[in-house]
N, C-alpha and C positions, 0 to 999 in steps of 0.2 A: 829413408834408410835409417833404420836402428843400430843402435853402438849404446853395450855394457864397460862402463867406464869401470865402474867399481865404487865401492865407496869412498867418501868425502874422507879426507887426511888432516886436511887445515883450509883455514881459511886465510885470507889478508884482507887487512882494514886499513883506512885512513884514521892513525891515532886523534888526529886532529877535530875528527869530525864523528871519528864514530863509525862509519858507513863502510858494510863490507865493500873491498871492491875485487875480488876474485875467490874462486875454492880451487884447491887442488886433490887432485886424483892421481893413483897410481898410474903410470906410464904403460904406453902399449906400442907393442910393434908396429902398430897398422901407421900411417903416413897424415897427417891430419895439419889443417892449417890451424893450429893452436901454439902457443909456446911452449916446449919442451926443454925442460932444466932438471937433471938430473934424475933418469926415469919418472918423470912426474910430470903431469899435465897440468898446467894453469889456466883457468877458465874465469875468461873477464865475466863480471858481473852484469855486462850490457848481452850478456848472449843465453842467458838463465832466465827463460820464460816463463817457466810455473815453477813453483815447490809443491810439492805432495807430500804424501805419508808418508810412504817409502819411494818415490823414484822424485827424481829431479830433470826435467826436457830445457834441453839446451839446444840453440840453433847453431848450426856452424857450417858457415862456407867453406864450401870446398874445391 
């Protein structure tokens, strides 16, 4: 199944070390087991499979 997130907003890092550890995206209606804080989706860094040119594949349980 495919899902347009939209694009990347910000990122969070570990100050300490450097290492992103999540991106967040615009919030969406649809019901998704991710974190949702304040219309905006957080997406851990363990679930971000490839980066590309323009699109980014994320796995997510559902």
């Amino acid at each position: 199944m495919e899902r347009d997130f939209g694009y990347v907003q910000d990122v969070t890092a570990d100050l300490e070390s450097g290492v992103i550890t999540s991106i967040i995206v615009p919030g969406s209606s649809n019901k998704i087991n991710l974190f949702i804080n304040n219309n905006e989706i957080v997406i851990p860094w363990k679930q971000i499979k490839c980066i590309g040119e323009d699109i980014i594949l994320v796995e997510i349980d559902l």
